[in-house]
C-alpha positions as CSV (number, residue, x, y, z in Angstrom):
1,X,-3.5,-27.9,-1.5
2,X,-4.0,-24.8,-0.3
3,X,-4.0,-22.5,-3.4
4,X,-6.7,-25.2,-4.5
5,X,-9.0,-24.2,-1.6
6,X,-7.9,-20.1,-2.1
7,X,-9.2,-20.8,-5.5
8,X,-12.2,-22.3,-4.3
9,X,-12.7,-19.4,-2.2
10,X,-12.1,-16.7,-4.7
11,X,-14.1,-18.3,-7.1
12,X,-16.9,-18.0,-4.7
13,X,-16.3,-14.7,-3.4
14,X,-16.3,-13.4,-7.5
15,X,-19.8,-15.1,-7.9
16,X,-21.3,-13.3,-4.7
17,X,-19.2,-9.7,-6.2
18,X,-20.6,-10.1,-9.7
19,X,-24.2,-10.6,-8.4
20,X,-24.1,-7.6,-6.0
21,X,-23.0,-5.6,-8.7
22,X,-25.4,-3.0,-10.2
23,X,-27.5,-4.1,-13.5
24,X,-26.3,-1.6,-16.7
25,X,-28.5,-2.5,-18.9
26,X,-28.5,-4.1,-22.3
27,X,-27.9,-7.6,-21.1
28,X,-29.6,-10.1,-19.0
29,X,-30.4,-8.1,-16.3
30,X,-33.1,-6.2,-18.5
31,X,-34.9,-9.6,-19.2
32,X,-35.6,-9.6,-15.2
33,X,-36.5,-6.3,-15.0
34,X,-33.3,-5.0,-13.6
35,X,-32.9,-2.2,-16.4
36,X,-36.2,-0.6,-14.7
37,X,-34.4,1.8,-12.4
38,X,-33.4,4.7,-13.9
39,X,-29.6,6.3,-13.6
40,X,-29.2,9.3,-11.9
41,X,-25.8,10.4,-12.8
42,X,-22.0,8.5,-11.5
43,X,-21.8,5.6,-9.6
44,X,-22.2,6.0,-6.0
45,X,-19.2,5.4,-3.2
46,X,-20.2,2.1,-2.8
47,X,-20.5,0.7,-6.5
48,X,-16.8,2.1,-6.9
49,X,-15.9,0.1,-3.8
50,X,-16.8,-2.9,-5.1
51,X,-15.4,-2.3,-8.4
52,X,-12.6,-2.1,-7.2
53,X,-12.7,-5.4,-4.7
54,X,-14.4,-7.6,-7.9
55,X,-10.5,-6.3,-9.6
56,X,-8.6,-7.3,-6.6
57,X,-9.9,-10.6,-6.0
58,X,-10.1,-10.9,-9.9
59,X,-6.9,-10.5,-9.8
60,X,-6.1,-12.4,-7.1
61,X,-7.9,-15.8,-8.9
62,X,-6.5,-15.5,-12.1
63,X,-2.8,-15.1,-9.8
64,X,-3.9,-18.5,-8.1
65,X,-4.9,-20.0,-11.5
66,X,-1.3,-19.5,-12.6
67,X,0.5,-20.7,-9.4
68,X,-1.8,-23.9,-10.0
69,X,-0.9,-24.5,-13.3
70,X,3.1,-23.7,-12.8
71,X,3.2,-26.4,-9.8
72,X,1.2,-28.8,-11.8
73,X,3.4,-28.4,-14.6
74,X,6.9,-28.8,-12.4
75,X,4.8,-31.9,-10.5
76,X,4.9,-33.6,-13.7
C-alpha cells in the first residue's frame, strides 16, 4: 500500500517538474508560443536544479514501479 501511494505521489510530483521545465523548442511548446523567448547562452542555476530533481524522482518512480510489480508478482 504504501509504494502505491509513493507512486501516486511521484507521479504527481513528475507532472508538476515536467511543466515547470523550460520550453526548447521544436515541439509543442512552439504551438503555444513558448519557442518566442530567445536563448541567451547555458541554462541558468535553477533549470540545472531541476534537471536534476525531474532525474531523481524519475528515478525514484520507475524504482517504485519495479518494487510494485516484484510484490505483485510474489503475491500471486
Amino acid at each position: 500500500m504504501g509504494f502505491s501511494i509513493a507512486l501516486i505521489v511521484f507521479s504527481a510530483l513528475m507532472m508538476l517538474l515536467v511543466l515547470m521545465h523550460k520550453g526548447k523548442g521544436g515541439g509543442l511548446s512552439d504551438m503555444f508560443g513558448g519557442g518566442m523567448q530567445s536563448s541567451v547562452g547555458g541554462s541558468s542555476v535553477a533549470e540545472r536544479n531541476l534537471d536534476r530533481i525531474t532525474i531523481v524522482v524519475g528515478l525514484l518512480w520507475f524504482a517504485c514501479i519495479i518494487v510494485l510489480g516484484l510484490l505483485m508478482k510474489t503475491n500471486n
